[in-house]
N, C-alpha and C positions, 0 to 999 in steps of 0.2 A: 923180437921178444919171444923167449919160449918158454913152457912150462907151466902158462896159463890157463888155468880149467875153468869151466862152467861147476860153481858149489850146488847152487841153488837155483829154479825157476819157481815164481809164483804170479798171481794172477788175483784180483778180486772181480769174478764176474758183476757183482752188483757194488757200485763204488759205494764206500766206507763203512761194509760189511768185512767181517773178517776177511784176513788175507787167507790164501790157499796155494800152497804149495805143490807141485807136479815134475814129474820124472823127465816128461818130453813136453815142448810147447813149439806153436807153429809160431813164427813170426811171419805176417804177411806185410804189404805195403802202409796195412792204420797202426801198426805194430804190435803188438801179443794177443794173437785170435781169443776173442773172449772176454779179456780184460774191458773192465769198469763198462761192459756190452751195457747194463741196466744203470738209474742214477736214482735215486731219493729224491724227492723235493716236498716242500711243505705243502701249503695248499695256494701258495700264489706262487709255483715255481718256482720258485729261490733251492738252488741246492740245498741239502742238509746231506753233511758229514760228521766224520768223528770232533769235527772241530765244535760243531753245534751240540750235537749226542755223540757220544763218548760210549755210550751199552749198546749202541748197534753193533760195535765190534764181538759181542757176545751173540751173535748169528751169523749161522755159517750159511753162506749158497752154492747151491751147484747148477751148473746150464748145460744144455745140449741145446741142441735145436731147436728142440721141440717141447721141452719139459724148464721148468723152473722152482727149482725146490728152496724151501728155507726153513732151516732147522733154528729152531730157539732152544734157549738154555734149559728150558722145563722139560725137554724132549721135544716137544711136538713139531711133528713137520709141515707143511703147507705145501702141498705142489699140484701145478697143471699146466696146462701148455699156453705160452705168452701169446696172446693177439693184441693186436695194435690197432687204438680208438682214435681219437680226433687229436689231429697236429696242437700240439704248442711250442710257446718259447721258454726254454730253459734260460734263466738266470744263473750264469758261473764265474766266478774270478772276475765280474766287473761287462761281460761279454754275453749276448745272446744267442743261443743254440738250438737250431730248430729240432723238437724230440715230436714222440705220438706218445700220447699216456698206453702204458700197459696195464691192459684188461686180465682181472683175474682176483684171487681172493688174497695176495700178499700188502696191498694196501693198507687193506682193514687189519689182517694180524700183525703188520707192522706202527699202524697208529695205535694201536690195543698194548704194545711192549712198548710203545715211546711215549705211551700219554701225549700224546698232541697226533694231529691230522697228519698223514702221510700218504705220498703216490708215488707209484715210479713209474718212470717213463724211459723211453730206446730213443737216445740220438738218432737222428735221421744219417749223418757220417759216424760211420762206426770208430774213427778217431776224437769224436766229441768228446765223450768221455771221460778223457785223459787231460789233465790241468792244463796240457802243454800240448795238448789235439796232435793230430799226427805226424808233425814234423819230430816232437820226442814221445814218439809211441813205445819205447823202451828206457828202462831203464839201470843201470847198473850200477855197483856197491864191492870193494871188495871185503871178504875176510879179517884182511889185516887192519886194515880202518877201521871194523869192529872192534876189535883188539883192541887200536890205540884207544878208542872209545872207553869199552871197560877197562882198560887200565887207569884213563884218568876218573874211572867213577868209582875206583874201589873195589869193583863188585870181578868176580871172574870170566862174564860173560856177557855178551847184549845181544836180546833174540834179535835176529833183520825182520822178522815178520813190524815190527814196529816202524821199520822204514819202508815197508809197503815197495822195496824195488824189484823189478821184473827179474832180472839176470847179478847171480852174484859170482865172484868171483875167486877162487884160489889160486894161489902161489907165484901174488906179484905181493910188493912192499904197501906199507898203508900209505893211502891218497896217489899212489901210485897212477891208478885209473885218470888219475887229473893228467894225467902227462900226453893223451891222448885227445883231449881236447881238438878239433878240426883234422883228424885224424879219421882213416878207415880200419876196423876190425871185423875179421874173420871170424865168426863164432860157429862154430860146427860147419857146417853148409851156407848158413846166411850170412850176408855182410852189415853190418852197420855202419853209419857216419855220426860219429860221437860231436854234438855241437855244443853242450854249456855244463855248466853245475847244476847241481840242485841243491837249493838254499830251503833249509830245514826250517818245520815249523811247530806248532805245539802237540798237531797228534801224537808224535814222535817221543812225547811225554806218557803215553798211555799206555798200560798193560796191554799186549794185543789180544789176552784171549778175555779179558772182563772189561776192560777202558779205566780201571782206575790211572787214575797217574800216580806214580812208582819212580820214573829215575827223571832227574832233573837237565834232560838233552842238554837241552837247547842253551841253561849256564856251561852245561860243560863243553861246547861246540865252539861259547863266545873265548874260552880258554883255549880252544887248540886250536880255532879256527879263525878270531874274526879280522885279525890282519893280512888273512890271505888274499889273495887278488881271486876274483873270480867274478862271473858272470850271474850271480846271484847270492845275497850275504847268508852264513851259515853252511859255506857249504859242504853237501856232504855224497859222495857219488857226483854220478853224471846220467845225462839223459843223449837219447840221440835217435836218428830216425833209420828205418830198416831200407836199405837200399835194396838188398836181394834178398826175398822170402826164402823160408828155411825151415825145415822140423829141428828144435834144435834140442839137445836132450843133456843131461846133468854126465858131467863128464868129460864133454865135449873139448877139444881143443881152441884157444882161441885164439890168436895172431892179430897182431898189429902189424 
């Protein structure tokens, strides 16, 4: 296959806070350096997402090392440097996940914009994180699968920010990406091993930069999608785990 580019790379450093888009992203062995690093939980560690709160999408974060900032929609920012308090277990998708609560003032301004108790905590495996941990520490989507998307919803465009995937894709055909399934790709420098689908869910309904819900995915996914065979219902993309680390940057070549 040739002709296939990297569109887009994005990342949400704190999961189910705005997505964030970037020029270059490292992919290492947990898969996209940085991604969903931080998680929300309520006050008995139970995740909380867009699926719970929906206006968390309306804060943006950004991380380095040593700093962790969060901008809310009023302006104001919140930032200092993350330290890590006493171990707990993160409840996710049914599975428990050992994290350490992070220490610092984004709790408090995060309960204060969500009306109820909030904490966030750092997976102890930096692939925690990630729905699918780090066997699908990435994820891809391409272009034209957008496309069929907005085509069948009327409308002339569908942001990917709403589908929250790591690596998008131009100038293959839509669902194309599915043809890769147990397959290896090339992406810049790195390699991946593309293993399943990803079966869409209601965030996917949500404005990405307020959370309203706005386009009705998920009826229009059970019309193009739900006789398809795949290794999870709704599918849309694929996931897969990073075999060989890589800086890999928008543009990039990809091979199958």
């Amino acid at each position: 296959m040739t002709g296939a580019t990297v569109a887009w790379l994005s990342i949400a450093p704190v999961k189910g806070l705005r997505v964030q888009e970037l020029g270059a992203l490292h992919l290492d062995r947990h898969g996209a350096r940085g991604d969903r690093r931080f998680v929300i939980t309520d006050g008995a560690c139970h995740l909380v997402n867009g699926k719970r709160l929906p206006s968390l999408v309306q804060v943006v974060a950004e991380a380095t090392e040593s700093l962790l900032s969060l901008r809310f929609p009023d302006g104001t920012v919140v930032s200092a440097e993350p330290r890590l308090g006493e171990p707990a277990t993160l409840i996710a998708y049914g599975h428990p996940r050992p994290v350490r609560t992070v220490l610092g003032p984004w709790a408090t301004a995060l309960s204060e914009f969500a009306g109820m108790a909030l904490r966030v905590v750092q997976p102890l495996d930096p692939g925690d994180g990630v729905d699918r941990r780090r066997d699908a520490g990435v994820s891809l989507l391409s272009t034209a699968s957008l496309d069929s998307l907005a085509a069948s919803a009327g409308v002339d465009s569908v942001d990917p920010r709403r589908f929250r995937m790591t690596i998008g894709i131009a100038g293959i055909d839509a669902f194309e990406e599915e043809r890769w399934l147990g397959q290896t790709l090339r992406v810049g420098p790195a390699t991946l091993r593309v293993g399943g689908n990803v079966g869409r869910c209601a965030v996917t309904t949500l404005d990405p930069d307020g959370g309203a819900v706005d386009l009705p995915t998920l009826h229009l996914l059970r019309g193009l999608r739900e006789h398809v065979a795949a290794t999870e219902p709704l599918p849309f993309g694929v996931w897969g785990e990073v075999v060989e680390p890589g800086l890999v940057q928008v543009g990039d070549e990809i091979l199958a």
